[in-house]
TIBASE-473021 format. One record per residue: residue in three letters; x, y, z of N, C-alpha, C in turn; residue number from 1. Coordinates in nm, 3 decimals. Each point is the difference from the previous one (the first is absolute). Layout:
[ALA; [X; Y; Z]; [X; Y; Z]; [X; Y; Z]; NUM] ...
This chain:
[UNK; [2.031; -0.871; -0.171]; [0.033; 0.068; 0.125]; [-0.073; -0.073; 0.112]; 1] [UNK; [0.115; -0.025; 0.088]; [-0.114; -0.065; 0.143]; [0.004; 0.113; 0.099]; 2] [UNK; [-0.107; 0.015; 0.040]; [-0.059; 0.111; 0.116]; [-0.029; -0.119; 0.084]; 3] [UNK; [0.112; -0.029; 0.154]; [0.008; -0.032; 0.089]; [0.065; 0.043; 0.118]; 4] [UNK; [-0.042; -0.012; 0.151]; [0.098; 0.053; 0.081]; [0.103; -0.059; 0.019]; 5] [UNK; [-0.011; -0.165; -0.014]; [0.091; -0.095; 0.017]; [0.008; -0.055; -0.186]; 6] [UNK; [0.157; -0.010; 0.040]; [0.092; -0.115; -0.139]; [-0.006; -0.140; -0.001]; 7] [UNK; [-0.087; 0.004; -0.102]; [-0.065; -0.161; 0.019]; [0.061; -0.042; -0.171]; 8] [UNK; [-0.030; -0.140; -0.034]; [0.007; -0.044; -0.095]; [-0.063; 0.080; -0.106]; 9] [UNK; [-0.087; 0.030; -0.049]; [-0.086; 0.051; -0.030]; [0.100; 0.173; -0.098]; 10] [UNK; [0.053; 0.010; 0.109]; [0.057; 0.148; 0.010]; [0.175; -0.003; -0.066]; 11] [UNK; [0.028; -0.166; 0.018]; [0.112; -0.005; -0.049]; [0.015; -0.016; -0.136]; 12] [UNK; [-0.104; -0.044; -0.065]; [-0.056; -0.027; -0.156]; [-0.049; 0.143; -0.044]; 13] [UNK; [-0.014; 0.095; 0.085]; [-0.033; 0.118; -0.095]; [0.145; 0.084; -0.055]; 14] [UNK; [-0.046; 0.117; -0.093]; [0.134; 0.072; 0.035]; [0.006; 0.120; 0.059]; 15] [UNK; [-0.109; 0.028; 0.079]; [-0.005; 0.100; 0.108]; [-0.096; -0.023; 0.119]; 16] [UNK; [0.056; -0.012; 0.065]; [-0.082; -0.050; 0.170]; [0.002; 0.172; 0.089]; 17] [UNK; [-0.137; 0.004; 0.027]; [-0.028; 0.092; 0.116]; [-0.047; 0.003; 0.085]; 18] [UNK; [0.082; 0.020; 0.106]; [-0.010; 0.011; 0.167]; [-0.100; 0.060; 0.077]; 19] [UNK; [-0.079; 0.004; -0.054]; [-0.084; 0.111; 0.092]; [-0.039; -0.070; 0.108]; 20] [UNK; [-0.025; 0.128; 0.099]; [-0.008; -0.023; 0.169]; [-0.155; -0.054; -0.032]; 21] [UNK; [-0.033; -0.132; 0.106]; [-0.093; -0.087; 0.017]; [-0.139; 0.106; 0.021]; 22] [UNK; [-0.065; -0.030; -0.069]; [-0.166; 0.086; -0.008]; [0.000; 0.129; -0.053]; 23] [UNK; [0.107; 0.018; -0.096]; [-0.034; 0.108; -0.034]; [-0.030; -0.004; -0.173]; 24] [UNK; [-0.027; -0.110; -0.028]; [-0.081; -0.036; -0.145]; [-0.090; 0.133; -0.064]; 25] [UNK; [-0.071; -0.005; 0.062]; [-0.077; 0.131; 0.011]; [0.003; 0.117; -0.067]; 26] [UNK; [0.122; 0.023; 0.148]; [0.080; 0.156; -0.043]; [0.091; -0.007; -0.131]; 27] [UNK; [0.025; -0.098; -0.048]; [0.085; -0.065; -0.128]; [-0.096; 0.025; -0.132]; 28] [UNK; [-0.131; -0.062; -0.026]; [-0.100; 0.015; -0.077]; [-0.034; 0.175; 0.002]; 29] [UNK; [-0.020; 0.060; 0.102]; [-0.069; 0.142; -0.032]; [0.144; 0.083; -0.075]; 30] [UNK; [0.133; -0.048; 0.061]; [0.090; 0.078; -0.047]; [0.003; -0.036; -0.132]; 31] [UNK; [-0.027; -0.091; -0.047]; [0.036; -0.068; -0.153]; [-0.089; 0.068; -0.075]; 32] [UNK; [-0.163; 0.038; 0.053]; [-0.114; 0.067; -0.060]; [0.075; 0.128; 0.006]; 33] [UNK; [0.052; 0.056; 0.060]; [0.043; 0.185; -0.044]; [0.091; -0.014; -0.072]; 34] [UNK; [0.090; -0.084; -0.015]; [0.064; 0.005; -0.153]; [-0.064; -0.061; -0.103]; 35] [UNK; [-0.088; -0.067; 0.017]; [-0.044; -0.013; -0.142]; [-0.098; 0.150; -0.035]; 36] [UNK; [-0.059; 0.026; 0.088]; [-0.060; 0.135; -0.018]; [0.049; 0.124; -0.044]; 37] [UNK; [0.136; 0.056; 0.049]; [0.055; 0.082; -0.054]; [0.035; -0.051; -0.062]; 38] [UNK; [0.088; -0.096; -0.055]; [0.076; -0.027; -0.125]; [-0.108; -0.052; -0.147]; 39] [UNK; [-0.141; 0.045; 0.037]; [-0.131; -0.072; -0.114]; [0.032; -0.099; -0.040]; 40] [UNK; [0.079; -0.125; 0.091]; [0.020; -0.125; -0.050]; [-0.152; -0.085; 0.006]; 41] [UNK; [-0.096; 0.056; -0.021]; [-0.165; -0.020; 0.050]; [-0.092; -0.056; -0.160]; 42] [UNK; [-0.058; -0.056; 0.039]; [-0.100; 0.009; -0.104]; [-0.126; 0.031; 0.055]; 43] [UNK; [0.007; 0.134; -0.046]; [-0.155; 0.025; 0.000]; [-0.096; -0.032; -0.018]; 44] [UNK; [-0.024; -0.063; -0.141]; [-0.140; -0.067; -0.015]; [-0.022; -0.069; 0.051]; 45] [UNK; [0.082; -0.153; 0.052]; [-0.018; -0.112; 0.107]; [-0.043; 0.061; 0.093]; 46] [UNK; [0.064; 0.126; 0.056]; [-0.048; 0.011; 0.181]; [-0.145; 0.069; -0.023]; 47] [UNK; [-0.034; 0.082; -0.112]; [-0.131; 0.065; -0.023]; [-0.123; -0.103; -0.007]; 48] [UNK; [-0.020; -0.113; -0.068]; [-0.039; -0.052; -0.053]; [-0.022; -0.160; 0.122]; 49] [UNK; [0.129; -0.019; 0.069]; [-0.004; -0.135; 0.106]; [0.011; 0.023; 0.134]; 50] [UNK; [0.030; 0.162; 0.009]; [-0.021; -0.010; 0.195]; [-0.049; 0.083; 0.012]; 51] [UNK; [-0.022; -0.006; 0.162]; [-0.077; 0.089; 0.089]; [0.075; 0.073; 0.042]; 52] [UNK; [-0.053; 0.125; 0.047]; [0.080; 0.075; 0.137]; [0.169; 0.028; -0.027]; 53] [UNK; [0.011; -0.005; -0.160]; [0.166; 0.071; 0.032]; [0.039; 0.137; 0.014]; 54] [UNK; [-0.093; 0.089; 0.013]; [0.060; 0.119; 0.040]; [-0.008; 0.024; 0.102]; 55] [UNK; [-0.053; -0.034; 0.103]; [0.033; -0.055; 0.132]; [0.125; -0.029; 0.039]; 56] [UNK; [0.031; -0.165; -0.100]; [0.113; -0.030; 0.052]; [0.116; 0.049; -0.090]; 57] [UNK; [-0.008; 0.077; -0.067]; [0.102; 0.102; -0.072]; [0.049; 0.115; 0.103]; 58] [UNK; [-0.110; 0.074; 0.050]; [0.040; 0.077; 0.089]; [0.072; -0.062; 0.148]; 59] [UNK; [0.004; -0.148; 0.029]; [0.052; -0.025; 0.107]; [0.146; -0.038; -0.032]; 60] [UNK; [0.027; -0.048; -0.157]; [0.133; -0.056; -0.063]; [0.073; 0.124; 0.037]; 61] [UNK; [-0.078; 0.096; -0.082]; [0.147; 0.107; -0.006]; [0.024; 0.048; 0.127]; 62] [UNK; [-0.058; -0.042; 0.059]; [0.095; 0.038; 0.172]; [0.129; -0.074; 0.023]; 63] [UNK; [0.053; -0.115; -0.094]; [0.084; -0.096; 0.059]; [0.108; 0.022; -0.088]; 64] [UNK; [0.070; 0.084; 0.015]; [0.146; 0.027; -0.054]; [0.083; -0.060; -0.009]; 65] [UNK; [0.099; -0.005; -0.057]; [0.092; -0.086; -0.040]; [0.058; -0.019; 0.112]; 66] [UNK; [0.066; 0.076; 0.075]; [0.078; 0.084; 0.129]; [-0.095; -0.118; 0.133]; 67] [UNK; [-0.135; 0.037; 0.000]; [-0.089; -0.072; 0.120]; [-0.026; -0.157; -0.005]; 68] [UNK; [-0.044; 0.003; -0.149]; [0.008; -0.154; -0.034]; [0.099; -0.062; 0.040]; 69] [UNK; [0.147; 0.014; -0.031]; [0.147; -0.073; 0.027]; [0.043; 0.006; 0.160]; 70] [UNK; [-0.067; 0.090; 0.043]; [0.029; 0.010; 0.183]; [-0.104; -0.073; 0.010]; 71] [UNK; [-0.115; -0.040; -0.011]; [-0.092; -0.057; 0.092]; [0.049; -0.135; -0.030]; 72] [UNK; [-0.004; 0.010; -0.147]; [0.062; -0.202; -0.048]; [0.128; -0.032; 0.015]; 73] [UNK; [0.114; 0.085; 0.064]; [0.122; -0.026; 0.016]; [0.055; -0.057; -0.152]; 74] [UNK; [-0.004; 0.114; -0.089]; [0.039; -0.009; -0.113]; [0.076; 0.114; -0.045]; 75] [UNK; [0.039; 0.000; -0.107]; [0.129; 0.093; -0.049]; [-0.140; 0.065; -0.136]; 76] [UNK; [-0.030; 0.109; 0.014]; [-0.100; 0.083; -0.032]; [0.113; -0.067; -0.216]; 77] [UNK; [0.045; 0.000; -0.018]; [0.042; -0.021; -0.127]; [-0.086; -0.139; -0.042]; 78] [UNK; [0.016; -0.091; 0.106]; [-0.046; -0.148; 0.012]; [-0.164; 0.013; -0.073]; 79] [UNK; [-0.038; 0.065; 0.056]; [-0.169; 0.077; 0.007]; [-0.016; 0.032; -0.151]; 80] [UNK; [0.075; 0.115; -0.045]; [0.014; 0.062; -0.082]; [0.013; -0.138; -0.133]; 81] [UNK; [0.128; -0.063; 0.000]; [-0.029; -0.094; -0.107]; [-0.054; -0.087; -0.029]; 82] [UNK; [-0.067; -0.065; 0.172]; [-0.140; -0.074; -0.027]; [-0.098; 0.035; -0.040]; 83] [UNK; [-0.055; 0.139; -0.018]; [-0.128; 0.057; -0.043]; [0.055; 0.016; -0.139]; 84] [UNK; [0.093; 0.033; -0.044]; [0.060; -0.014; -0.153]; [-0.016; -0.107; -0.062]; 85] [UNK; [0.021; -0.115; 0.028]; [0.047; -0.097; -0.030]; [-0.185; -0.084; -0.028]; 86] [UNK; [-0.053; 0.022; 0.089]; [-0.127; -0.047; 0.022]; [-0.087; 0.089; -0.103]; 87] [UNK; [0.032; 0.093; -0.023]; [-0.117; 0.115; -0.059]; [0.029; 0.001; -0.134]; 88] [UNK; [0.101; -0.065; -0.040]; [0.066; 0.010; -0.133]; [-0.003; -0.160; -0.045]; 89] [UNK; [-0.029; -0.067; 0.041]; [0.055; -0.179; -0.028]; [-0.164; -0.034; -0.068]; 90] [UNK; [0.009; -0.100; -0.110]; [-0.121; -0.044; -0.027]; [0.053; -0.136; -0.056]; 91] [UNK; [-0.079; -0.114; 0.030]; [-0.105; 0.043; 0.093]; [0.069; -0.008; 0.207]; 92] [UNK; [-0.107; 0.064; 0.063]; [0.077; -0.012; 0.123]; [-0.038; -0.102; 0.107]; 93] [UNK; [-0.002; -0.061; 0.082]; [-0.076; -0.042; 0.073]; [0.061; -0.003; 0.143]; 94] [UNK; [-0.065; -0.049; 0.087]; [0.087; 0.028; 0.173]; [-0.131; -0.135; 0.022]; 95] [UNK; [0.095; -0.061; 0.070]; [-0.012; -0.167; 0.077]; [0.020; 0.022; 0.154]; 96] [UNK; [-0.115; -0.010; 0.071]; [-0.035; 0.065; 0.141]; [0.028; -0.176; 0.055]; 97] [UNK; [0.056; 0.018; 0.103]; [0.042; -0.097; 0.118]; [-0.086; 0.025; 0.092]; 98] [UNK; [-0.004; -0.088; 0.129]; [-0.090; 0.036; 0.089]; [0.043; 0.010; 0.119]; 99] [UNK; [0.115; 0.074; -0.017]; [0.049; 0.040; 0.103]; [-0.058; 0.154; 0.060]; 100] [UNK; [-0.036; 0.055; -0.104]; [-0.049; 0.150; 0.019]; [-0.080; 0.030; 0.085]; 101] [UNK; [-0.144; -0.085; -0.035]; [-0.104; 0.042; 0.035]; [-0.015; -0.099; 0.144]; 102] [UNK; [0.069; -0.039; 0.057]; [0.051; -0.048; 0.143]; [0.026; 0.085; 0.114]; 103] [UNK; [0.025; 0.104; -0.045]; [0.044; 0.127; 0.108]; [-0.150; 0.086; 0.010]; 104] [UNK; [0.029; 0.062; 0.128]; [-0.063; 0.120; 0.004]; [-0.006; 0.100; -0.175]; 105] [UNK; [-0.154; 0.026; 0.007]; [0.012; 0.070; -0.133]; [-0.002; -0.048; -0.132]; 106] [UNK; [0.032; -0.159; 0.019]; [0.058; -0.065; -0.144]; [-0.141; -0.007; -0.056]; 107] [UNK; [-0.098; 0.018; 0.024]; [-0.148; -0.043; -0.092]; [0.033; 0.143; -0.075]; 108] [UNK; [0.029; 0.084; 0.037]; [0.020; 0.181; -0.087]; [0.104; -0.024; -0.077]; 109] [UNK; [0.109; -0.085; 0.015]; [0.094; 0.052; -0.066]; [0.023; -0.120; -0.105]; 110] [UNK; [-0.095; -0.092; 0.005]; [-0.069; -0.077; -0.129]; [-0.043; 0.093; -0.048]; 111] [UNK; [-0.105; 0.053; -0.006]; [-0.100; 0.099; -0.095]; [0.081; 0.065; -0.045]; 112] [UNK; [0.111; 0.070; 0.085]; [0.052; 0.140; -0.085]; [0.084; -0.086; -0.100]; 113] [UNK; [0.095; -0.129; 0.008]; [0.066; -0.063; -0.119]; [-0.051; -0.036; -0.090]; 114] [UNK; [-0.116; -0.069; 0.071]; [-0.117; -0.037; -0.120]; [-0.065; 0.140; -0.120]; 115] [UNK; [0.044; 0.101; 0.037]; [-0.086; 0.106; -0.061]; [0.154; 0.071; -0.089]; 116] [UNK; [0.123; -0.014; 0.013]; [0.061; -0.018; -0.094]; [-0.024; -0.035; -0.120]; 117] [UNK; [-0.002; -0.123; -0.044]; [-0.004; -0.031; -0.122]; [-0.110; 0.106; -0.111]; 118] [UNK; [-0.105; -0.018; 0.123]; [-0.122; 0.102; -0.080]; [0.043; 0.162; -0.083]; 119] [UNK; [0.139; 0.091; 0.128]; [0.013; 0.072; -0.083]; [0.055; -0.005; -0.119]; 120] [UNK; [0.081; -0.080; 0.002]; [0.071; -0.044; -0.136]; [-0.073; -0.042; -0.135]; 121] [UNK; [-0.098; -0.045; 0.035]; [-0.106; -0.113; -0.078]; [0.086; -0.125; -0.063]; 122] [UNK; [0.046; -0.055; 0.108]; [0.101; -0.137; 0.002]; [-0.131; -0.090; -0.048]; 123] [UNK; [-0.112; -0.006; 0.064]; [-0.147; -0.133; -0.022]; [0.016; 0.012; -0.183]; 124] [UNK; [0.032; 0.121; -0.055]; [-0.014; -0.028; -0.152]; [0.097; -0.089; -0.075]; 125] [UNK; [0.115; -0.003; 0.082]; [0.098; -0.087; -0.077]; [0.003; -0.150; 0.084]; 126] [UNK; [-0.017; -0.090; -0.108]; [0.050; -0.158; 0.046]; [0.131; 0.006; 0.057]; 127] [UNK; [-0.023; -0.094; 0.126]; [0.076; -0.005; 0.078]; [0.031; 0.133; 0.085]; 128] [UNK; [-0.076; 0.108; -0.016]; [-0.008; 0.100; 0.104]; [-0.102; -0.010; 0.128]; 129] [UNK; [0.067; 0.089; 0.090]; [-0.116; 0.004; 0.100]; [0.075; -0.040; 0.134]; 130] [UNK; [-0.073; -0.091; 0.074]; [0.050; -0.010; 0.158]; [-0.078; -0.129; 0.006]; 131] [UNK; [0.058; -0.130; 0.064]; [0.024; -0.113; 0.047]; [-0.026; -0.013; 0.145]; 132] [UNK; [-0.081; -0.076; 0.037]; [0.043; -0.025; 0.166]; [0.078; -0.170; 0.014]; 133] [UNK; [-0.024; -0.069; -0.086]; [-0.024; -0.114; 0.064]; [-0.037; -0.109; -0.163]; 134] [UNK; [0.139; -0.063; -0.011]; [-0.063; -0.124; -0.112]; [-0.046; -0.143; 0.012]; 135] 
């Protein structure tokens, strides 16, 4: 899946390209965290055991609804829905960050919040899981 605002090469080699409106990476990552949360696509022991501060940021996920997420990212709330499926269920998983993100207003946050993906999953346990910036 390519998560881009623009259709680039990149996006033509996948088999699902998403549009989301420019800087809202972010709002994309927290929505992806409330479905993995309600749906216990989570591993617990990884997040018990390797992070800080997630009930913190648990309580800020489930604010981001399927419904809010897809209006803020100019997405089709289904789009949302089978990316957090698709991601929460796949092993191993990984997400390959461009640097286009963290270029905008905000983009140093909305690294962290992608970057903190993989963790709920416990993607770092499987080879070839996890998150990439740069080879």
């Amino acid at each position: 899946v390519c998560i881009d605002p623009r259709r680039s090469e990149t996006a033509d080699k996948c088999h699902q390209h998403l549009a989301l409106l420019p800087g809202t990476d972010g709002a994309l990552a927290l929505g992806l965290m409330r479905e993995l949360i309600v749906n216990d696509w989570l591993d617990h022991d990884y997040i018990d055991r390797h992070t800080e501060g997630w009930p913190a940021l648990r309580e800020k996920a489930l604010a981001w609804t399927l419904e809010r997420t897809a209006a803020v990212c100019g997405l089709d709330a289904e789009q949302v829905r089978g990316l957090a499926r698709d991601y929460g269920s796949t092993r191993p998983a990984a997400i390959r960050l461009n640097y286009g993100m963290q270029r905008v207003h905000g983009g140093g946050n909305a690294v962290r919040l992608v970057a903190t993906l993989p963790c709920l999953i416990g993607a770092w346990r499987h080879r070839a899981g996890g998150l990439l910036l740069s080879s």
